[in-house]
C-alpha atoms as a printed R data frame, in Angstrom:
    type eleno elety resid chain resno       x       y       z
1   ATOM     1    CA   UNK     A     1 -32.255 -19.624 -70.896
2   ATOM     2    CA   UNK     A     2 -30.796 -21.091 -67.531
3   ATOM     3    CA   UNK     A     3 -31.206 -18.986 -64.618
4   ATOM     4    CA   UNK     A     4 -28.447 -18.760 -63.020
5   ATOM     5    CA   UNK     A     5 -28.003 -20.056 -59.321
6   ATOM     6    CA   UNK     A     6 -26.608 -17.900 -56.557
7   ATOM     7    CA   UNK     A     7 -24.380 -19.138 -54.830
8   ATOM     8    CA   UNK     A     8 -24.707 -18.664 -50.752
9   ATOM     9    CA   UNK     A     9 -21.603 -18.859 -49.242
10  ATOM    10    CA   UNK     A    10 -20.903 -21.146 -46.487
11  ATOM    11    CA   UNK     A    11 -20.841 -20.013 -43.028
12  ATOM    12    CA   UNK     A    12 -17.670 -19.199 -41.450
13  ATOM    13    CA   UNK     A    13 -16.013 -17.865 -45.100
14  ATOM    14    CA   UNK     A    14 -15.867 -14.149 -45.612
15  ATOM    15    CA   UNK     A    15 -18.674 -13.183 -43.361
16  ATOM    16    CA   UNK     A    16 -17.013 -13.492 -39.959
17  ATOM    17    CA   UNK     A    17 -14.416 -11.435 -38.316
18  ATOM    18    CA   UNK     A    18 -11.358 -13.291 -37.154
19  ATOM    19    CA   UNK     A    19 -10.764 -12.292 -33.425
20  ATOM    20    CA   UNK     A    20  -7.634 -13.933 -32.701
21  ATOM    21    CA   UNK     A    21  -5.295 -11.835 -34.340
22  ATOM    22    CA   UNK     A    22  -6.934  -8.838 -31.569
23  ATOM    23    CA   UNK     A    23  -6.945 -11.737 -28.843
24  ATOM    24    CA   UNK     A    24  -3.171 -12.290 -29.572
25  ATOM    25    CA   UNK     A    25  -2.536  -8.450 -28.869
26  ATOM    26    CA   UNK     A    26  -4.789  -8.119 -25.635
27  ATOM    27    CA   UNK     A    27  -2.811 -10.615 -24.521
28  ATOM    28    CA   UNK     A    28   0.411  -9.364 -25.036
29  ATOM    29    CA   UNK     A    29  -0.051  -5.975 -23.378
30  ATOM    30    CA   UNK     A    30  -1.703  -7.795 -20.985
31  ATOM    31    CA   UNK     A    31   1.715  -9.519 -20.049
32  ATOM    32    CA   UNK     A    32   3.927  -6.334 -20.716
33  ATOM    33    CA   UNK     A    33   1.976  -4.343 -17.953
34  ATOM    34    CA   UNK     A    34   2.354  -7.380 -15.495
35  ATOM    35    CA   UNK     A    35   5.547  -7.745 -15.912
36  ATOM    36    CA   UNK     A    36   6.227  -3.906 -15.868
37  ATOM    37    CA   UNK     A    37   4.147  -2.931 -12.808
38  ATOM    38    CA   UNK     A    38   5.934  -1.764 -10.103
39  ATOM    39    CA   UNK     A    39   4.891  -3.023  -6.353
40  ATOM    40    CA   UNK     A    40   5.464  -1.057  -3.528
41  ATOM    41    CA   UNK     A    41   5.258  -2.380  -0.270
42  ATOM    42    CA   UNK     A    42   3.030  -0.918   2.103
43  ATOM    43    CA   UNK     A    43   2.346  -0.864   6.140
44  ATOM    44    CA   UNK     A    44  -1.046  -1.998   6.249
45  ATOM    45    CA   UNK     A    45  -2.455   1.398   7.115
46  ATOM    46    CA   UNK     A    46  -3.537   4.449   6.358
47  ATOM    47    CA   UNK     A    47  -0.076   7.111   7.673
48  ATOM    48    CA   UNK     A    48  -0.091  10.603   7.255
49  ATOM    49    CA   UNK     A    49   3.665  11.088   7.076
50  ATOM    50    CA   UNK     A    50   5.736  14.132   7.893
51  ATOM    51    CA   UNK     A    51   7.233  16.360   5.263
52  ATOM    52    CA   UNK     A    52  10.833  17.097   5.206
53  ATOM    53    CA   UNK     A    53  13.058  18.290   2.372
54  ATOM    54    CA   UNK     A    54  15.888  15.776   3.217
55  ATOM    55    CA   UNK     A    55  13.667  13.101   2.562
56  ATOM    56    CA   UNK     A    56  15.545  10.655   0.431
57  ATOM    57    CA   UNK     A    57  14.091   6.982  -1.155
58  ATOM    58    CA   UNK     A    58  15.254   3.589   0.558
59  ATOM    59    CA   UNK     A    59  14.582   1.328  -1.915
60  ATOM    60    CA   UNK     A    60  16.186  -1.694  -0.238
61  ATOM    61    CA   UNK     A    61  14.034  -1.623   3.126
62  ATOM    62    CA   UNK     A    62  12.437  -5.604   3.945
63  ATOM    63    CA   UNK     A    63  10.139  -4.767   6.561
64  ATOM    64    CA   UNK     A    64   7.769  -1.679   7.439
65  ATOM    65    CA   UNK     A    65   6.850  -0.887  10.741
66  ATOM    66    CA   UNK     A    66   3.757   1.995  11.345
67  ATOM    67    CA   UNK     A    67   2.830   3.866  14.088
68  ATOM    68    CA   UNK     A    68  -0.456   5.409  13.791
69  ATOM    69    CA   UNK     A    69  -2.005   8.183  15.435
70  ATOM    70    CA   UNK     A    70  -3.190   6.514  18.009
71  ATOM    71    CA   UNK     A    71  -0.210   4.975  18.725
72  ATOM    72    CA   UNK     A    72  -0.600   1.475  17.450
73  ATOM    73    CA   UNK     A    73   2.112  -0.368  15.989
74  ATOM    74    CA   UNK     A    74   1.880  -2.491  13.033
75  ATOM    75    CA   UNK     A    75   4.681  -4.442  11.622
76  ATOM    76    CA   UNK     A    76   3.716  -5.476   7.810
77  ATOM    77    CA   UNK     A    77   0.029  -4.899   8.072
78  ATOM    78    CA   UNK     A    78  -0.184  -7.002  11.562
79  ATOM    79    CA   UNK     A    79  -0.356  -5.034  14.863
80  ATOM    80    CA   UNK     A    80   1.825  -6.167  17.152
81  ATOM    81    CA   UNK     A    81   1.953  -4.858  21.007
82  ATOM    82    CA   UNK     A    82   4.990  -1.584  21.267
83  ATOM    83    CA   UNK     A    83   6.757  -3.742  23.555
84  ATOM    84    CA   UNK     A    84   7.311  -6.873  21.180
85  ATOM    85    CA   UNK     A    85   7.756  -5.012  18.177
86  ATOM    86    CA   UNK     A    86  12.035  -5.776  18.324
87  ATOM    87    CA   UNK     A    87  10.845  -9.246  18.952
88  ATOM    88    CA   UNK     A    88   8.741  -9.727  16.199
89  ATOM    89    CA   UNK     A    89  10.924  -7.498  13.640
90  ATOM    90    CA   UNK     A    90  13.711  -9.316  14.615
91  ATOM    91    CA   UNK     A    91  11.842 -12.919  13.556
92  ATOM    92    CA   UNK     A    92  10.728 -11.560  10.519
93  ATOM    93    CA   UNK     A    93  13.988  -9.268   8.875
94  ATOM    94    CA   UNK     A    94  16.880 -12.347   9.906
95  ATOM    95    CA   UNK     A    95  20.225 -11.195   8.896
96  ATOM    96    CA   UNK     A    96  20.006  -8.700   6.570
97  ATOM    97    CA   UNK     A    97  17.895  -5.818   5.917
98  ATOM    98    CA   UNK     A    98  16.682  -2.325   6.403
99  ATOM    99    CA   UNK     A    99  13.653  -0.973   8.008
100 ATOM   100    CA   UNK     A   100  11.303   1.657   7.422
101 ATOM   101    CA   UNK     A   101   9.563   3.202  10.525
102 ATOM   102    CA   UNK     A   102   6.112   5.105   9.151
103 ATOM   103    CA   UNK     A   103   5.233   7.149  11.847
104 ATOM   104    CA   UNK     A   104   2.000   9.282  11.817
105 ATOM   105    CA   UNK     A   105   2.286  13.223  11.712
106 ATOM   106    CA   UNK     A   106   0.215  13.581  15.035
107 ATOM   107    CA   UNK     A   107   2.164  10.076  16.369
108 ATOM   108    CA   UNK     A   108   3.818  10.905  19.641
109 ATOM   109    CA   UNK     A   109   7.655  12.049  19.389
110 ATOM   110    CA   UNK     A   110   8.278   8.792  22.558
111 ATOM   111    CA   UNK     A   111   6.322   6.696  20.524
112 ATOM   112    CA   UNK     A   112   8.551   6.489  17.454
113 ATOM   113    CA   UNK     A   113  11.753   6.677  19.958
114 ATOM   114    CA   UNK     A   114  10.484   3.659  22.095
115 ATOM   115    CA   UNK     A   115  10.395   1.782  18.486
116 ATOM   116    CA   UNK     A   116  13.464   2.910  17.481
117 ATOM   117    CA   UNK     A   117  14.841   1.865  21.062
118 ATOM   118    CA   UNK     A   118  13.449  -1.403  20.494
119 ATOM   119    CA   UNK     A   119  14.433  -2.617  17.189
120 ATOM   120    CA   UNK     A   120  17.994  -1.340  18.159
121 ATOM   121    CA   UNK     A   121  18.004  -3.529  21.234
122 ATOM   122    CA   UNK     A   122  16.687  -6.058  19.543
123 ATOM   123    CA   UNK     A   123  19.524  -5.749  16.521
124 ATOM   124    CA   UNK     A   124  18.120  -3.703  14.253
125 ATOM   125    CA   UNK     A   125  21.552  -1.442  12.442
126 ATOM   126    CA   UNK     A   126  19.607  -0.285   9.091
127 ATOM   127    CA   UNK     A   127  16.533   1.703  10.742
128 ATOM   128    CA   UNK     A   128  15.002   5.219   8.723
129 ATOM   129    CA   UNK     A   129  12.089   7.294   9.181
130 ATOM   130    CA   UNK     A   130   9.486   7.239   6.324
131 ATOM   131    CA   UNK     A   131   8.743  11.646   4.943
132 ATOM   132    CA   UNK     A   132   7.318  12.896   2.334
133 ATOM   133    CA   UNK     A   133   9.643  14.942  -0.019
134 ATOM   134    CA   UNK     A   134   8.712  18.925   0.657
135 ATOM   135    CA   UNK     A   135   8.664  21.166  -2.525
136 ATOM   136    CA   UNK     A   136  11.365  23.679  -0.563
């Protein structure tokens, strides 16, 4: 009688996962949460803003300007000196445009008016005052 011969199979048949099927899917989420990530545009620093419970969102604001405790301006995560701030807002914002003003909660009160002053003199229209939404 003939033995018979096992056969050993040849690599790469049966014995090995296929990863590209789970590479294929990866990759796809990958792309959906790119593509549905929300950015939000921030200062440049850390602002512990007031609470008020008219706070409302302004979704279509270009340009952030800070004031931090201290009170240091920053205009999109530069600091800029208080008296150039219309200046500089006005070089970056063009036309059209809102902006946000994120003053500090211990920021003085003439601090964030001598912005405000500024952009308007310097043609600012669409200004607002960044707040946290109070639970009242």
């Amino acid at each position: 009688m003939r033995r018979r011969r096992q056969r050993i199979d040849e690599p790469g048949n049966a014995d090995e996962v296929n990863l590209t099927p789970m590479l294929d899917v990866v990759f796809i989420m990958l792309i959906f949460f790119i593509v549905t990530t929300s950015f939000v545009k921030e200062s440049g620093v850390e602002i512990e803003r007031p609470a008020s419970s008219a706070a409302s969102p302004q979704p279509d604001a270009r340009l952030m300007v800070a004031i931090t405790a201290k009170g240091a301006v920053w205009v999109d995560g530069e600091p800029v000196d208080a008296h150039r701030v219309g200046q500089r807002v006005a070089e970056r914002l063009g036309d059209a445009g809102g902006v946000v003003i994120q003053a500090d909660r211990t920021a003085t009160t003439g601090m964030l008016l001598e912005v405000m002053d500024r952009l308007r003199a310097a043609g600012v229209e669409d200004l607002a005052v960044a707040a946290t939404q109070s639970g009242s």
